[in-house]
N, C-alpha and C positions, 0 to 999 in steps of 0.2 A: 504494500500500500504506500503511495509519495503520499508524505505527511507532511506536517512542520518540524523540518529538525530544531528547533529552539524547544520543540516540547511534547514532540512523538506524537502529535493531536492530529486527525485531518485538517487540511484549511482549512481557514476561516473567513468566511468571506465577508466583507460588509457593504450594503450598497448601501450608495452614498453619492450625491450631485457634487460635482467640485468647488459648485459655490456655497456648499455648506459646509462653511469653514468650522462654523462650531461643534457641528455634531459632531465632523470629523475628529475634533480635540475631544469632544465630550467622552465618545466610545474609545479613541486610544486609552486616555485615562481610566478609563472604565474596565476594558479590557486588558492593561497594562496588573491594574490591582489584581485579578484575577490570575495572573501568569498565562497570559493567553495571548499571541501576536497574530494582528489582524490583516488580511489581505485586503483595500477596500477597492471597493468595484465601481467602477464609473454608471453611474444609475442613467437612464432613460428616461429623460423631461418630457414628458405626457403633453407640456403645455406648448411646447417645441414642433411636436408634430402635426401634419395635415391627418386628422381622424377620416375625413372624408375619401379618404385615397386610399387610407392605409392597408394594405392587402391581408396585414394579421388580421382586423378588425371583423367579424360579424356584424355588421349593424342590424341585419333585417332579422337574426336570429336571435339577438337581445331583445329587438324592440318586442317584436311577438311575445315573449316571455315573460319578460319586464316592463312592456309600455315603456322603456326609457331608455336611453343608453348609456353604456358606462362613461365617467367622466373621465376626461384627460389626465388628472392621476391615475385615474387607478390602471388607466392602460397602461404610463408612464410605468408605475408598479410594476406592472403583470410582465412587462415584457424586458423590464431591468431581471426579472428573476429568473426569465426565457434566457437570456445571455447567457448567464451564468450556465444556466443547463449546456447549453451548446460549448460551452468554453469547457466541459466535466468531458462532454461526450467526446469531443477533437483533439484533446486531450490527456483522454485516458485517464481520468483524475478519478480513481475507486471509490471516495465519501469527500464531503463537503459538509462544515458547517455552515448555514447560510443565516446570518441576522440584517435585520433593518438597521437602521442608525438612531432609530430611538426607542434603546431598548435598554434595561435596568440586568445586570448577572448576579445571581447570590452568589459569595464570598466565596463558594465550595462547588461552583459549576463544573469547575476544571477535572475534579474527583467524578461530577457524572459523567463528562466526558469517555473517563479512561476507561469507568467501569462498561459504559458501551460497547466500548471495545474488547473487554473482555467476556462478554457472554456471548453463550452461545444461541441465542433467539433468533430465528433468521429475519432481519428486518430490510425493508427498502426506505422507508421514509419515517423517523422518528419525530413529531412536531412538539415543540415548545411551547405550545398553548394548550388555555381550555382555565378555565378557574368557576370557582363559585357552581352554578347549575350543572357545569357539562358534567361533575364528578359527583353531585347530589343524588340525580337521575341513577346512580348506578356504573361498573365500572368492573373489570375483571384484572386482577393483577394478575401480570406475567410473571416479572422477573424482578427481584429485589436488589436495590444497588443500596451501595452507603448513603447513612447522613438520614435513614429516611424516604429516598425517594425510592421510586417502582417504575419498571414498564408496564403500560396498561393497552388495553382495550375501551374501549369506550362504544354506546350502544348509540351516537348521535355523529353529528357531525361540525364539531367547532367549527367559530371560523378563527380570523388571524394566519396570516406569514410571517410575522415579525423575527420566528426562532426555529429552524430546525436544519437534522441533518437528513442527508440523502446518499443515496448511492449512486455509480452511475448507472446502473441499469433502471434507477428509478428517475431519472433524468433523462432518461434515452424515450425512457414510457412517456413519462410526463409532454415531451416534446410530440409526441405525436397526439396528444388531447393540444396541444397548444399550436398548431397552425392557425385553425380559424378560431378567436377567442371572441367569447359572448359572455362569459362570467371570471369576476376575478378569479386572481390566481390562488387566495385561499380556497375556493368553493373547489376549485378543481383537482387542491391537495387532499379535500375530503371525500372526496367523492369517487373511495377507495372500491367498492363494488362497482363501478365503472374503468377504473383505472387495472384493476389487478394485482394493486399495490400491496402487500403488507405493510399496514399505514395503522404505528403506536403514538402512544401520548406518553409523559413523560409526568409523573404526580409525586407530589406537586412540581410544578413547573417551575424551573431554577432561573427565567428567564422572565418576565413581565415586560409590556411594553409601558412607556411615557405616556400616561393618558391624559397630564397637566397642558403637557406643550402642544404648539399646532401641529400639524398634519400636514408633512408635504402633497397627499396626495388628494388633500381639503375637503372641507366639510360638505361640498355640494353634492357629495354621495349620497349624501342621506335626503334631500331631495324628493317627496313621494311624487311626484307632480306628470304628470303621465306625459307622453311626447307622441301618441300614435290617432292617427286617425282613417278614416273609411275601413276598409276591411280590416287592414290589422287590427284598428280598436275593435271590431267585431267578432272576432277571433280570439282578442287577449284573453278574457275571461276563461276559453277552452285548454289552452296554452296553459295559461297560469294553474287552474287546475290540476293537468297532467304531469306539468312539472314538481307539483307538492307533492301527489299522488305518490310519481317515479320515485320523486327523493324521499318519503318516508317509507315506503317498500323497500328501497333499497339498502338504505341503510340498519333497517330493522333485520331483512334477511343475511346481509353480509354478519350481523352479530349471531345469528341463528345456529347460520351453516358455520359458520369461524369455532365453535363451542368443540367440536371434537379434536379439532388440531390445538387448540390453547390447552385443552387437556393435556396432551402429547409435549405441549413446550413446558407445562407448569412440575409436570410428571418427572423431569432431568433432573 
């Protein structure tokens, strides 16, 4: 596995704009206390780009589904983290840690790190979120590391990118749900019975993101305000249905059928 030789970790990648002089200082120090050396990644300005041209873009397959489309961050987002994929896969780069730039590390992440690395759980994509509800609901522990923390299962589907590792086979998968994009790039990390991913949480989460500070990829996501009219608004309503429909089937039977193989990992 190419690692970081200052610390035997896989990279660590951090996106990040150039003109974000602070974060950039904020996460070295941050990552610095933690004995962790950061890779950072030149991010992808959403507000830079022509949406209307853009060839990643879905437009007509969001709007159907959502009545809206995604804003210029969060493509900016989605497709800073698309990079990185393609830089794993040309590469040959085995694991990746991949964080946002505003993101908080417990003092003892580096200890989850290693312990990662040393079990045997066969994982492709391990994410750093999920708090409060997603662990309330319910939750299957895999695999027990120090300090406290566990690899889990989870019976939903967080959202957040802000934290996690990858493999490259699950960067290689990933990139082929991510040509034409219609939903950010967390929905599409969760949306493990779609993907095929072995797709864990990490409890408690050693990572949180900044929820004080703004948002480079801004508040207008949150926006309910519809964008569609003639047929597709005629239509949304079917759309949006099947898509709740799909995504709670899916993820309900992905925890279903998963039950006899976590047996099998928890059994070691």
């Amino acid at each position: 596995m190419k690692t970081d030789p200052s610390n035997g970790l896989p990279p660590v990648f951090v996106i990040n704009r150039s003109k974000d002089i602070q974060r950039r200082t904020d996460m070295t120090e941050r990552l610095a206390k933690v004995g962790v050396t950061p890779i950072f990644f030149e991010a992808v300005d959403g507000y830079q780009l022509d949406v209307d041209t853009l060839p990643e873009y879905d437009r007509e397959k969001r709007r159907r589904y959502f009545g809206k489309d995604l804003k210029a961050g969060e493509i900016g987002c989605l497709l800073s983290h698309k990079r990185i994929y393609e830089k794993m896969v040309a590469e040959d780069i085995p694991q990746a840690l991949v964080l946002e730039d505003d993101v908080f590390l417990a003092d003892d992440v580096k200890s989850v790190l290693e312990d990662i690395q040393e079990t045997s759980l066969p994982w492709d994509l391990i994410r750093f979120v999920g708090h409060g509800k997603v662990f309330d609901i319910g939750y299957r522990r895999l695999c027990e590391l120090r300090n406290g923390y566990s690899i889990t299962r989870v019976p939903t589907s967080p959202s957040g990118a802000y934290a996690y590792l990858l493999t490259r086979k699950a960067a290689k998968r990933l990139l082929y749900f991510m040509q034409k994009n219609w939903v950010p790039v967390d929905i599409v990390h969760s949306r493990s019975w779609q993907t095929g991913l072995e797709t864990f949480l990490i409890h408690p989460s050693p990572v949180v993101p900044d929820l004080e500070g703004p948002s480079t990829i801004g508040d207008e996501r949150f926006d309910k305000a519809k964008q569609i009219k003639g047929l597709t608004k005629l239509l949304h309503p079917f759309y949006r249905f099947w898509y709740k429909l799909s995504n709670g089937a899916g993820k309900r039977l992905l925890y279903l059928t998963s039950w006899f193989r976590d047996r099998k990992y928890t059994a070691k």
